[in-house]
Structures are given as structure tokens and as C-alpha cells.
N, CA, C and O atoms as a DFTB+ gen file, in Angstrom:
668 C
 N C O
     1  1      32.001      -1.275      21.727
     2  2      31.033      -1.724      20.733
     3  2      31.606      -1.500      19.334
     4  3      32.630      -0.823      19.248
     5  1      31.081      -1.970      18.300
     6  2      31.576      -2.268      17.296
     7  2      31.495      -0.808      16.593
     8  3      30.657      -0.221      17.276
     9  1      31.834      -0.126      15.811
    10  2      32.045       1.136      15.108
    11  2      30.505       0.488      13.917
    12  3      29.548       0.967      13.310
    13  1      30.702       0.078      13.995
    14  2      29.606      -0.388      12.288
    15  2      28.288      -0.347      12.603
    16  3      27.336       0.104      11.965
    17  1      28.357      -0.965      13.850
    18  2      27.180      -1.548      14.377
    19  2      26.496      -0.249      15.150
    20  3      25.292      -0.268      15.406
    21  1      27.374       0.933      15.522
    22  2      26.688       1.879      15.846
    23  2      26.625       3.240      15.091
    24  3      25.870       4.201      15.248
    25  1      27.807       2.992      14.091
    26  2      27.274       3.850      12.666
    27  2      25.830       3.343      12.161
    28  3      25.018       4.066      11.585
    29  1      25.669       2.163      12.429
    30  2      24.171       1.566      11.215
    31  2      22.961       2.150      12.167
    32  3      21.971       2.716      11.703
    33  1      23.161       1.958      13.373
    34  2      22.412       2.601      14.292
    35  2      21.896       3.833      14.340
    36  3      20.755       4.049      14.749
    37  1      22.458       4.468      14.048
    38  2      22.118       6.556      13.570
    39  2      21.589       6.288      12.507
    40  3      20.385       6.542      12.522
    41  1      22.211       5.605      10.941
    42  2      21.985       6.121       9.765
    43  2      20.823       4.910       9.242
    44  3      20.251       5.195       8.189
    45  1      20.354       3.303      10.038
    46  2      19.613       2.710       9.785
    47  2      20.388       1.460       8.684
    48  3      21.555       1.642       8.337
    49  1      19.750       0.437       8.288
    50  2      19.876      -0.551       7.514
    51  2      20.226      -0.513       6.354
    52  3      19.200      -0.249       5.728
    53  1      21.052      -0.614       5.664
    54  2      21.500      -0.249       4.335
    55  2      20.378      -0.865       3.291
    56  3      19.627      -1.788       3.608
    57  1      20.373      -0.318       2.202
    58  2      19.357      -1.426       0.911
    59  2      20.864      -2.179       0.644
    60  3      22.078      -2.007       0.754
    61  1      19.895      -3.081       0.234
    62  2      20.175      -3.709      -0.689
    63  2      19.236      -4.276      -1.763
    64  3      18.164      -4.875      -1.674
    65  1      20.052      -3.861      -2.900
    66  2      19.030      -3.810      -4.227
    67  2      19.274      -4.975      -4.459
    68  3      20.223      -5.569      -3.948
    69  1      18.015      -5.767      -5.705
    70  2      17.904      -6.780      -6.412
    71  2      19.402      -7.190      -6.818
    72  3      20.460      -6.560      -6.800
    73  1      19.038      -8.607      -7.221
    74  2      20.288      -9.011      -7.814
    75  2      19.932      -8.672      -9.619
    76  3      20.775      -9.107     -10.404
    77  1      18.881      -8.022     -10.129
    78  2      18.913      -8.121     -11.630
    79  2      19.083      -6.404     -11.741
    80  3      19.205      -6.027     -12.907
    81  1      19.112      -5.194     -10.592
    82  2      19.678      -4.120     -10.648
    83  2      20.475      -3.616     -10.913
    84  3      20.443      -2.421     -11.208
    85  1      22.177      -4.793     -10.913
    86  2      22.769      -4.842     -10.867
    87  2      23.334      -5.484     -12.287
    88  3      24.536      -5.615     -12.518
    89  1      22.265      -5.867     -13.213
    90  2      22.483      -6.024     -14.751
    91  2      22.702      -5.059     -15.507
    92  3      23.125      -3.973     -15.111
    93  1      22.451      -5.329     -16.632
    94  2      22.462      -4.443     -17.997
    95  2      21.003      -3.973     -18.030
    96  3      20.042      -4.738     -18.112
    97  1      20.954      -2.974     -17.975
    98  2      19.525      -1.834     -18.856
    99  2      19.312      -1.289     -19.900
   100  3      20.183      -1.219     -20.767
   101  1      18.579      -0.981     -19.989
   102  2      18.230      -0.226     -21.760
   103  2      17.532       1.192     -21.338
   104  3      16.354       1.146     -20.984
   105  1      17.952       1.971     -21.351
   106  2      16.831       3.333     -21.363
   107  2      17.032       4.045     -22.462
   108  3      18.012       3.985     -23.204
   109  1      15.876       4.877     -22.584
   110  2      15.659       5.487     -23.852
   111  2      14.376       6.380     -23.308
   112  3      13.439       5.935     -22.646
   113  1      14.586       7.938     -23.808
   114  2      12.975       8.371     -24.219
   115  2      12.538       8.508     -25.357
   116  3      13.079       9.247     -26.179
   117  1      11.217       7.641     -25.652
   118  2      11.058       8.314     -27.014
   119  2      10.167       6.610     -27.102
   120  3       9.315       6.277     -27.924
   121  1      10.400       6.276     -26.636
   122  2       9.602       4.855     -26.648
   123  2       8.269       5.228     -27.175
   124  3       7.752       6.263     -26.754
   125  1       7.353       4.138     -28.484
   126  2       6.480       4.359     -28.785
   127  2       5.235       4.156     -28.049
   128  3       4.336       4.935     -27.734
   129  1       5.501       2.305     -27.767
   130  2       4.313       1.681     -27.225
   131  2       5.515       0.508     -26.860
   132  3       6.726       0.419     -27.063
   133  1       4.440      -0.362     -26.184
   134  2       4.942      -1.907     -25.830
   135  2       5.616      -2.517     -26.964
   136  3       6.757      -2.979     -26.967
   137  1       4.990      -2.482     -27.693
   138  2       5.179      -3.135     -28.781
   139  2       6.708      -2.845     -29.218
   140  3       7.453      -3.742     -29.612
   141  1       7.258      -0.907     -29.054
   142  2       8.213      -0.586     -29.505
   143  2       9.264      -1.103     -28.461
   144  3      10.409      -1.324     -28.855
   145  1       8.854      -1.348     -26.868
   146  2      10.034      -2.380     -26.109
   147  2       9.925      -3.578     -26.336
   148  3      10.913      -4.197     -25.941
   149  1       9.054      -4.281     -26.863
   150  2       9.141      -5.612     -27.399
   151  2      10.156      -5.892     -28.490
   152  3      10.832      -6.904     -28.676
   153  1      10.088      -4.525     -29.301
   154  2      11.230      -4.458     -30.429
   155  2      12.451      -4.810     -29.937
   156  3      13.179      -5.769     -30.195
   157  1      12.590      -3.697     -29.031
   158  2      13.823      -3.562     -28.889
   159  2      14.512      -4.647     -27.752
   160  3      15.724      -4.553     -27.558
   161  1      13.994      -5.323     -27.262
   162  2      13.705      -6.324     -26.402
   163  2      14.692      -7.590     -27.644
   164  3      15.834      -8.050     -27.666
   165  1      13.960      -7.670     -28.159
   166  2      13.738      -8.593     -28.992
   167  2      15.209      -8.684     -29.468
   168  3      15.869      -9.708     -29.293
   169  1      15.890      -7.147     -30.313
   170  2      16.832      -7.435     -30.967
   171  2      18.369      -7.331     -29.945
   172  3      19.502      -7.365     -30.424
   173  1      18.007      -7.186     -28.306
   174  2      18.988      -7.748     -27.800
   175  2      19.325      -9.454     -27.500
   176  3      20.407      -9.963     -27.208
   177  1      17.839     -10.184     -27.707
   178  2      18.018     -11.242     -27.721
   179  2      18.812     -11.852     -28.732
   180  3      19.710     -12.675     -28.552
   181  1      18.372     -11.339     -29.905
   182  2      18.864     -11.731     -31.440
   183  2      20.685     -12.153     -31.683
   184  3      21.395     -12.944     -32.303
   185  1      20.803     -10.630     -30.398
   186  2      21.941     -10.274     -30.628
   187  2      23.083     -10.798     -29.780
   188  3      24.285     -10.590     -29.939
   189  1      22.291     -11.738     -28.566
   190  2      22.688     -12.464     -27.576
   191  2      23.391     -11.327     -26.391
   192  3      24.535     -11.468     -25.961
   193  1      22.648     -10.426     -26.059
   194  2      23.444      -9.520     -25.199
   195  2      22.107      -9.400     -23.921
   196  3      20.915      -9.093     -23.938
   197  1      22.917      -9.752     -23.072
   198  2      22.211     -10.265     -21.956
   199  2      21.446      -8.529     -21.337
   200  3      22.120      -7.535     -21.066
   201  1      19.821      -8.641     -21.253
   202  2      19.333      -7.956     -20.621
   203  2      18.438      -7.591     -19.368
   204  3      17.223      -7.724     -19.509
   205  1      18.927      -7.145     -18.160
   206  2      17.691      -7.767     -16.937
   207  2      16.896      -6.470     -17.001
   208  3      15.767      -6.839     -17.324
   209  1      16.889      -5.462     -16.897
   210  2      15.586      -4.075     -16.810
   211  2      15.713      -3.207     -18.379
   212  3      16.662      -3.588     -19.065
   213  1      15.071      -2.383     -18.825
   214  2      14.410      -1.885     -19.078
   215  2      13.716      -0.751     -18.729
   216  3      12.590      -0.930     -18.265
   217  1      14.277       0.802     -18.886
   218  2      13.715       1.911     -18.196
   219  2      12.377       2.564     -19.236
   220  3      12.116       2.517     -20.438
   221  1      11.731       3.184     -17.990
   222  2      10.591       3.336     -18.962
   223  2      10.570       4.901     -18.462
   224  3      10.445       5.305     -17.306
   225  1      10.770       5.856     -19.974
   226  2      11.044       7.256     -19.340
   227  2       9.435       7.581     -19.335
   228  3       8.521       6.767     -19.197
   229  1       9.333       9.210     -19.551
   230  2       7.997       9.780     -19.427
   231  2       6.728       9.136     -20.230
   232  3       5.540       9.416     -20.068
   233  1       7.385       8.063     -21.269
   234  2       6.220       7.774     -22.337
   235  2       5.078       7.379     -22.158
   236  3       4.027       7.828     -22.615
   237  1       5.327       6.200     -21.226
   238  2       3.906       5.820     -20.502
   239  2       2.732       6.097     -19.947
   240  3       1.647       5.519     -19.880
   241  1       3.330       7.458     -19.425
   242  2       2.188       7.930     -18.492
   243  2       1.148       8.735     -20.058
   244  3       1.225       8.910     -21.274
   245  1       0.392       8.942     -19.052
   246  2      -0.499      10.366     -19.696
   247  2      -0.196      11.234     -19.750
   248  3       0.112      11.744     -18.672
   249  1      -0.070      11.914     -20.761
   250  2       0.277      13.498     -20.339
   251  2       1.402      13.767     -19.648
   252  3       1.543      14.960     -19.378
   253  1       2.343      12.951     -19.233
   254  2       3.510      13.274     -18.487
   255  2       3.690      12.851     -16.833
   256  3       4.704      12.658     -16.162
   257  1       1.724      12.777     -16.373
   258  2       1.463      12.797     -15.180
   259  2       2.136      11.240     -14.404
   260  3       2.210      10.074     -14.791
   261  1       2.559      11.993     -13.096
   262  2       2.894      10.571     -12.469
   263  2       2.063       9.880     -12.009
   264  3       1.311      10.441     -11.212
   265  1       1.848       8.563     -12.257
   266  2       0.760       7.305     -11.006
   267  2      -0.316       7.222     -12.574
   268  3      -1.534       7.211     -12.397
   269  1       0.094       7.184     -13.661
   270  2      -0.709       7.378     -14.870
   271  2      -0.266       6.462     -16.176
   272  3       0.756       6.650     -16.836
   273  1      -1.213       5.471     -16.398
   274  2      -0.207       4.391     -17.189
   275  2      -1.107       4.790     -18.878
   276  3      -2.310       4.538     -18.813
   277  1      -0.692       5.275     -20.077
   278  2      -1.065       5.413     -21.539
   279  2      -1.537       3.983     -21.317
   280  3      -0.743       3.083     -21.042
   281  1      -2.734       3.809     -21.432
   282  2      -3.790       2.738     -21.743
   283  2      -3.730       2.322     -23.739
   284  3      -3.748       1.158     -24.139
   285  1      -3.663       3.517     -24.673
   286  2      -3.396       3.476     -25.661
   287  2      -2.019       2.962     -26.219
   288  3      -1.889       2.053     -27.038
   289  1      -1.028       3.687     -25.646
   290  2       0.464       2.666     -26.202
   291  2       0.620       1.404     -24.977
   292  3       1.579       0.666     -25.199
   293  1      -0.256       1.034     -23.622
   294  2       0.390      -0.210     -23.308
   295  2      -1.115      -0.503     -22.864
   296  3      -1.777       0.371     -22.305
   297  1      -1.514      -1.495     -23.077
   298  2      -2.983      -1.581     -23.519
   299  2      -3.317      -3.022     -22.052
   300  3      -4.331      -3.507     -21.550
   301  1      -2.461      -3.134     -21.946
   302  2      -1.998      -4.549     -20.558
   303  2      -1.332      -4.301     -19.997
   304  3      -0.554      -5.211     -19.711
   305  1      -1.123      -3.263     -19.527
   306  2       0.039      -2.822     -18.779
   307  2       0.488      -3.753     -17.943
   308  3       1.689      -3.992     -18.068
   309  1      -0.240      -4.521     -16.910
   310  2       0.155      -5.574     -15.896
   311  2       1.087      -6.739     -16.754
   312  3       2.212      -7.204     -16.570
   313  1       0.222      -6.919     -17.593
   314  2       0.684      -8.775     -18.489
   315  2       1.711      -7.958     -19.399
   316  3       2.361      -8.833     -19.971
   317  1       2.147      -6.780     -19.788
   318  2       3.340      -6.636     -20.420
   319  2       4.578      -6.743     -19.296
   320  3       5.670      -6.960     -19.820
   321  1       4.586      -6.635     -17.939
   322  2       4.945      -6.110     -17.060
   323  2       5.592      -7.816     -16.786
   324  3       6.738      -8.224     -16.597
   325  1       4.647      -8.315     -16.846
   326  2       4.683     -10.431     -16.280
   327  2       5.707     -11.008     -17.434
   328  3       6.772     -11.602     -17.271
   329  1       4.877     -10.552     -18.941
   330  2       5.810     -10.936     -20.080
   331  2       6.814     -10.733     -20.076
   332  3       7.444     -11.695     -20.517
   333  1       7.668      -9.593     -19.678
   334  2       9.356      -9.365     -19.850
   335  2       9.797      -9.762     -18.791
   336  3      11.007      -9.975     -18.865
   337  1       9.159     -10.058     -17.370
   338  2       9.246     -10.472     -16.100
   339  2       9.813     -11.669     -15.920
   340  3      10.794     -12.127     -15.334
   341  1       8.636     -12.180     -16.804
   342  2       9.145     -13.941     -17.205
   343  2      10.285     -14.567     -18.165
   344  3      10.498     -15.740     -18.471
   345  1      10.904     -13.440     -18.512
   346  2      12.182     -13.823     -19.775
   347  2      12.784     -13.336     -18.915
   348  3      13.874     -13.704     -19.353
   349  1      13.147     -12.582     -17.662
   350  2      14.278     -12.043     -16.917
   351  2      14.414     -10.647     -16.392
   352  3      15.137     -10.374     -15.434
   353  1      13.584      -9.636     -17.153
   354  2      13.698      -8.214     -17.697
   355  2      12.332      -7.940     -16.343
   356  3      11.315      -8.436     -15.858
   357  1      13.093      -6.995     -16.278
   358  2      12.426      -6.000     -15.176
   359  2      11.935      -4.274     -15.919
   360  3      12.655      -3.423     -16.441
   361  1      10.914      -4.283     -15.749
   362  2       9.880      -2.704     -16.404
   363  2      10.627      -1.502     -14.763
   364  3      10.694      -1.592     -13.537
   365  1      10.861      -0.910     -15.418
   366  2      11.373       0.511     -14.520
   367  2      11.129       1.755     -14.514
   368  3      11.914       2.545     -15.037
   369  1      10.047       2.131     -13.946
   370  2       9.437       3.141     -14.615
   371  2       9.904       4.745     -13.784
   372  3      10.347       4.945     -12.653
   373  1       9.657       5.460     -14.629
   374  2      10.356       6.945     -14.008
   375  2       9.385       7.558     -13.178
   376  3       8.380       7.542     -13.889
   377  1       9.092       8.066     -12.146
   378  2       8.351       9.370     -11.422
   379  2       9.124      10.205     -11.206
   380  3      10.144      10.121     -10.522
   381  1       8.533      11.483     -12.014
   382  2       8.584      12.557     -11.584
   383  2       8.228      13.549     -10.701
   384  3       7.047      13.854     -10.531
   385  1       9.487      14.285      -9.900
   386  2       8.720      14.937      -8.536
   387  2       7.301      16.215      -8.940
   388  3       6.270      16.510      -8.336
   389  1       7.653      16.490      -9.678
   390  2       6.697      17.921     -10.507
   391  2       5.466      16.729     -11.013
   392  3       5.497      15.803     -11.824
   393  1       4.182      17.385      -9.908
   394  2       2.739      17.265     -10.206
   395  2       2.334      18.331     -11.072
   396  3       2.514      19.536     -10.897
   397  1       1.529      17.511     -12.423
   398  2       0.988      18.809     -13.407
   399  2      -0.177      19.551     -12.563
   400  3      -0.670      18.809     -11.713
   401  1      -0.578      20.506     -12.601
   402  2      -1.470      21.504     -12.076
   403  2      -2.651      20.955     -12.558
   404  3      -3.241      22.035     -12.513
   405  1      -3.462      20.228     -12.963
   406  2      -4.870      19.743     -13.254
   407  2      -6.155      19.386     -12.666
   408  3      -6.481      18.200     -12.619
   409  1      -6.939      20.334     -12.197
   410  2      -7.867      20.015     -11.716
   411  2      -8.526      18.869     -12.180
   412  3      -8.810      18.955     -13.374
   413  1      -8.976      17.485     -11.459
   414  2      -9.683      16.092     -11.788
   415  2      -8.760      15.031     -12.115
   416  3      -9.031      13.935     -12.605
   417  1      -7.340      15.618     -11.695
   418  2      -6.181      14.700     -11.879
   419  2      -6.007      14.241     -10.341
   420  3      -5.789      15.277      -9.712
   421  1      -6.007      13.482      -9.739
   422  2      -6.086      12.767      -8.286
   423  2      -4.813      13.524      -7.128
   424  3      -4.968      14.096      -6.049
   425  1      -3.445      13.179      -8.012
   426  2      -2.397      13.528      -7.308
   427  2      -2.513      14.717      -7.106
   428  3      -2.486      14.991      -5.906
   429  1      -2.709      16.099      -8.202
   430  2      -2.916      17.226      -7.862
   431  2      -3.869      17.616      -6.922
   432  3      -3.570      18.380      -6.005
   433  1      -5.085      17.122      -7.080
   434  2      -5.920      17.326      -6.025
   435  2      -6.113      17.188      -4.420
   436  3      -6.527      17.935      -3.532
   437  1      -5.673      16.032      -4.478
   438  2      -5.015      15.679      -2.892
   439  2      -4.000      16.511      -2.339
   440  3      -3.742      16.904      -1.202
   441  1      -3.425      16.690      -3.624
   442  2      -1.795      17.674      -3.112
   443  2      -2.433      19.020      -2.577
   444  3      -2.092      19.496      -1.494
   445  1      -3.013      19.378      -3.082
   446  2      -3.864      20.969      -2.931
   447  2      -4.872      20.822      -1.506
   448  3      -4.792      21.487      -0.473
   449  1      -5.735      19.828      -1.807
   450  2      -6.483      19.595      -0.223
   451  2      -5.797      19.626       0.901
   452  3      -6.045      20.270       1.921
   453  1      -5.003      18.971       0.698
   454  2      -3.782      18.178       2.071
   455  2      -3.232      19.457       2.173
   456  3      -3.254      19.857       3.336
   457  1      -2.852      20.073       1.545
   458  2      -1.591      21.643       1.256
   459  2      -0.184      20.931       1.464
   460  3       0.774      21.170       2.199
   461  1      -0.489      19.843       0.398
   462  2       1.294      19.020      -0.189
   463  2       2.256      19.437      -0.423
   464  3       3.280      18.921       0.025
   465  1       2.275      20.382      -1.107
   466  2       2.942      21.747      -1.949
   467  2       3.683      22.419      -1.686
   468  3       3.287      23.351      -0.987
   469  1       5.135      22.403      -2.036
   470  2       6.099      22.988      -1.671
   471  2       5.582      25.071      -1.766
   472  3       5.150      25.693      -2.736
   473  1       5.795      25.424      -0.759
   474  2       5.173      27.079      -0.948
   475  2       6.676      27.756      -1.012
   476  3       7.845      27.490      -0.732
   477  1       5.688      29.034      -1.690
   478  2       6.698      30.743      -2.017
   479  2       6.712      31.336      -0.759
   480  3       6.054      31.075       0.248
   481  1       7.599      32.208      -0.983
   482  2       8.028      33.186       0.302
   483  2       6.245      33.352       1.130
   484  3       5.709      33.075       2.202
   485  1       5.924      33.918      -0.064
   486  2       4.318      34.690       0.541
   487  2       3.200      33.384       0.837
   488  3       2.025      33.643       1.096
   489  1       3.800      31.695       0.754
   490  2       2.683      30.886       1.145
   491  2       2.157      30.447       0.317
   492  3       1.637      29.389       0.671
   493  1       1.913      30.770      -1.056
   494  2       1.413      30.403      -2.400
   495  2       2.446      29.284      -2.495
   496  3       3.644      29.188      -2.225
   497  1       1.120      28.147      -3.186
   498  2       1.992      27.183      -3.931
   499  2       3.174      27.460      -4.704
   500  3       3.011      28.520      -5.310
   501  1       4.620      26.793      -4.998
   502  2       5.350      26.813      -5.707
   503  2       5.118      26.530      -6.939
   504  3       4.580      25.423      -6.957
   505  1       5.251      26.996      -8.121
   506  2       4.777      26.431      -9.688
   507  2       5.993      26.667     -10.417
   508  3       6.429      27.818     -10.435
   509  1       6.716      25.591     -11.128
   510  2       7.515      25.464     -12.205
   511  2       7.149      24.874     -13.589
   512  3       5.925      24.998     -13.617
   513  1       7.384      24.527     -14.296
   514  2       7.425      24.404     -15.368
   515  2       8.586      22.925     -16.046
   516  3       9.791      23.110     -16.215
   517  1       8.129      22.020     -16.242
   518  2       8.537      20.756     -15.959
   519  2       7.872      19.932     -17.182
   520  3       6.983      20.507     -17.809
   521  1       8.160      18.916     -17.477
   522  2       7.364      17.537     -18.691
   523  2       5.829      18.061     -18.804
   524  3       5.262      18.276     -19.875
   525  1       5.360      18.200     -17.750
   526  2       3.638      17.825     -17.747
   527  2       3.372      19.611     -18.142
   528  3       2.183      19.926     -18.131
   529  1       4.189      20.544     -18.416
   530  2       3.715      21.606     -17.935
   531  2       3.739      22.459     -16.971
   532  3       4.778      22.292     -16.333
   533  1       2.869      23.604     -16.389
   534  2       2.723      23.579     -15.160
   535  2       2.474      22.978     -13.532
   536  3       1.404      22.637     -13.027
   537  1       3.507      22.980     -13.068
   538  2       3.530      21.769     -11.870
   539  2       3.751      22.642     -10.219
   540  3       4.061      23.802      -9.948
   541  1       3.443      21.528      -9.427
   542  2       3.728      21.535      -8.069
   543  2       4.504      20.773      -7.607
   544  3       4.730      19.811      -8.340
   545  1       5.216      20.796      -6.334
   546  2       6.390      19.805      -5.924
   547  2       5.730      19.472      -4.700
   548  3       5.274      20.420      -4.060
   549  1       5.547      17.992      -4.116
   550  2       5.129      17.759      -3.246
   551  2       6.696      17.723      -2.026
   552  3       7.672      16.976      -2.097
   553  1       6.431      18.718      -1.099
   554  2       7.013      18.770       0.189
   555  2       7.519      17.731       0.933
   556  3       7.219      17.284       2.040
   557  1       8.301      17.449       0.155
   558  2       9.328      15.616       0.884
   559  2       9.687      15.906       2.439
   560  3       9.725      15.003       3.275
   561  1       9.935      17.218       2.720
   562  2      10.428      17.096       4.333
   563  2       9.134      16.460       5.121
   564  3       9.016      15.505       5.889
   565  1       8.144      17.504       4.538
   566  2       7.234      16.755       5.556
   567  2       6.622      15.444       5.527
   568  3       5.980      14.997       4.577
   569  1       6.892      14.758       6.793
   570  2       6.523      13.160       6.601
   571  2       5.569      12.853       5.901
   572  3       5.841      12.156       4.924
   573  1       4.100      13.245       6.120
   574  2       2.914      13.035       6.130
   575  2       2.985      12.700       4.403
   576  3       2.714      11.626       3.864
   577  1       3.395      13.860       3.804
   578  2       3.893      14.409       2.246
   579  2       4.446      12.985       1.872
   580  3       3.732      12.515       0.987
   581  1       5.086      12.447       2.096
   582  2       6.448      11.419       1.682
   583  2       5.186      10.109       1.950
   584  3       4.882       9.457       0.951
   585  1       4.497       9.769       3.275
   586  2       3.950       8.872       3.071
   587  2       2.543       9.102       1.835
   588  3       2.211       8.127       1.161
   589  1       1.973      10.166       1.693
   590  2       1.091       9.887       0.918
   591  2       1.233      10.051      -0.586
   592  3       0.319       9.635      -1.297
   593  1       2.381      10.664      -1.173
   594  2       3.557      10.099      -2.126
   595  2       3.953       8.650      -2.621
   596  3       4.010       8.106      -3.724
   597  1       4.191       8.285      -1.372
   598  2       5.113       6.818      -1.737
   599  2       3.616       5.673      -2.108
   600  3       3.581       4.895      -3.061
   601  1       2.313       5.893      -0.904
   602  2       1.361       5.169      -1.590
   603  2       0.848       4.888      -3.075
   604  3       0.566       3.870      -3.706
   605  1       0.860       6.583      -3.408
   606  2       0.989       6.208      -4.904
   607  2       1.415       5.496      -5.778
   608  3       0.885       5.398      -6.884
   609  1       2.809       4.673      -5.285
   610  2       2.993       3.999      -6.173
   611  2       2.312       2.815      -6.388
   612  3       2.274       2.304      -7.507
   613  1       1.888       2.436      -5.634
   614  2       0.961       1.059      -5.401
   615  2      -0.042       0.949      -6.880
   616  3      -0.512      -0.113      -7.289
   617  1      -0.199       2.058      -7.430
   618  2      -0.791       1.406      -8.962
   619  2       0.459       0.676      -9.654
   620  3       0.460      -0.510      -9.985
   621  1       1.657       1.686      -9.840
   622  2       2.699       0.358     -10.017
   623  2       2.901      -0.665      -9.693
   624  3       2.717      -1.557     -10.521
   625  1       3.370      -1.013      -8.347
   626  2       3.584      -2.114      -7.670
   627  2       2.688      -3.381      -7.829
   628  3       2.917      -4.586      -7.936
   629  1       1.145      -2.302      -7.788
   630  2       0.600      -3.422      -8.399
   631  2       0.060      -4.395      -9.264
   632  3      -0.738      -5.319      -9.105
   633  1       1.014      -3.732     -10.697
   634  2       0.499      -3.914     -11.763
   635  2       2.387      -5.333     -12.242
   636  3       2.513      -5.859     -13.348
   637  1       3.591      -5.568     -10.884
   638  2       4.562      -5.806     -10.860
   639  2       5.728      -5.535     -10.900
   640  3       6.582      -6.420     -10.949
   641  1       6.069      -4.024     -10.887
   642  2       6.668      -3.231     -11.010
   643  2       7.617      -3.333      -9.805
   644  3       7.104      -2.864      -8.789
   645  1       9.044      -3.887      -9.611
   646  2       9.709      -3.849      -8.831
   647  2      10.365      -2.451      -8.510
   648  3      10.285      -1.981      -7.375
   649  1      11.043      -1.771      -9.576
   650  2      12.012      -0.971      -9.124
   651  2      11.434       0.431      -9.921
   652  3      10.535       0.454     -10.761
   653  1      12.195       1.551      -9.422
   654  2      11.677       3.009      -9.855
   655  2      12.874       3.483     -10.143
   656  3      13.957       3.128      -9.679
   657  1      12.603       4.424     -11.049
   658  2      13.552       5.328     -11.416
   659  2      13.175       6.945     -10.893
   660  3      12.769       7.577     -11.868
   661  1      13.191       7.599      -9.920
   662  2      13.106       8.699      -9.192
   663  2      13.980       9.582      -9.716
   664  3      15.199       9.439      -9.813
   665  1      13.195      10.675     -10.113
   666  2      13.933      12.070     -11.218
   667  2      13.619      13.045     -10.091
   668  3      13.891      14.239     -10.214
């Protein structure tokens, strides 16, 4: 049998990423609002320098929190998402593994119900200190953890959001 065909077999199907992944990006933190990637958007056009994504660091969210879009600096989040979509440019947004500690914040809460939470020697949640503050790490080994993780993104996804940037 073929060596490839039963290497792919153990390790599974390779990705393969987009063909505009494989462009030119822009990242930056410090981004204001839409408006401030529209800027900057803008003066690569000016400048004729071809751009397909666009990373979008912590700015967006709230507070730092992941699955959380600043309603105040991107006020359409979806139709800003369609707008650069439709010139070529792909929105890429960052999640971070560190959940802020906030009671009435969704992700934290579930994380704590479920017992998501990466634990200390003695069983206590793990807490570091990360963007948002005080945080938790949701427990990637365990499956269950990873699928109710990855759902989250679906406020992205469904706002058009192809690709992630995973910190």
C-alpha cells in the first residue's frame, strides 16, 4: 500500500486553506474602529498594493472577551464584514484561549457550570492573568471542552467571518 495513503490514515486529511490565506495581510493592534480599517484599507488601495485579509487583534471585542464584537467601534459588524468581503479582503479575527473571570459573561459561565477549566494541583480552577484580566483556560484535551469552544465561534461565522487567528 501506498506510504501516503497510510500516513494520511493515522494523522487524517490535511487542510487546505483558502486561496486568499495565502495573500498579503495587514495586522496591527491598536485599531480604532471600522472606520480606522477602512482607513487603512483604503490607503493600500491608493497605493496599488494588493490586499486579501486583514487581522483583527483584541480591539473588537469587549473588554478583551472572546465571542464579543465592540458594537461602539463596529456598529455593523456583519455588513463591515460583506463590505471588505466584496473588494477581496477577508476580516480575521483573533480568539483568545484565556476566558475573563466575569460573572454574566456567557463563556465564563458555561465554562464554570460544565467545569471547562483547566484545574491546579488541588482541583481549583486555573487563573492567570492575560488581555481581559483575570482568566480561565478552557481544557482543550477534553473533547467535550473543544466542541463547546469551537461552537462559539458561530457568532463569527455568522456574521462572515471565514478565517481565525488562534493565540
Amino acid at each position: 500500500t501506498n506510504i501516503v495513503e497510510q500516513f494520511r490514515t493515522i494523522i487524517g486529511q490535511s487542510y487546505l486553506p483558502p486561496r486568499w490565506a495565502f495573500g498579503m495581510g495587514q495586522s496591527r493592534w491598536g485599531y480604532k474602529n471600522a472606520d480606522d480599517i477602512r482607513e487603512v484599507y483604503k490607503k493600500y488601495k491608493e497605493t496599488g498594493i494588493s490586499l486579501d485579509s486583514i487581522y483583527l487583534d483584541i480591539d473588537y471585542m469587549i473588554d478583551y472577551k472572546d465571542f464579543t464584537i465592540d458594537t461602539q467601534k463596529f456598529p455593523d459588524f456583519k455588513e463591515f464584514v460583506e463590505e471588505l468581503k466584496q473588494d477581496g479582503v477577508r476580516l480575521v479575527p483573533i480568539i483568545d484561549a484565556g476566558v475573563k473571570i466575569e460573572k454574566g459573561y456567557d463563556v465564563y459561565d458555561e465554562g464554570i457550570e460544565h467545569n471547562f477549566f483547566c484545574k491546579r494541583k488541588d482541583g481549583s480552577d486555573f487563573v492567570a492573568g492575560v488581555w481581559p484580566g483575570r482568566t480561565h483556560f478552557p481544557d482543550f484535551l477534553n473533547p467535550e471542552v473543544r466542541t463547546w469552544f469551537g461552537n462559539k465561534y458561530k457568532i463569527l461565522t455568522d456574521a462572515g467571518i471565514e478565517g481565525f487567528w488562534n493565540d
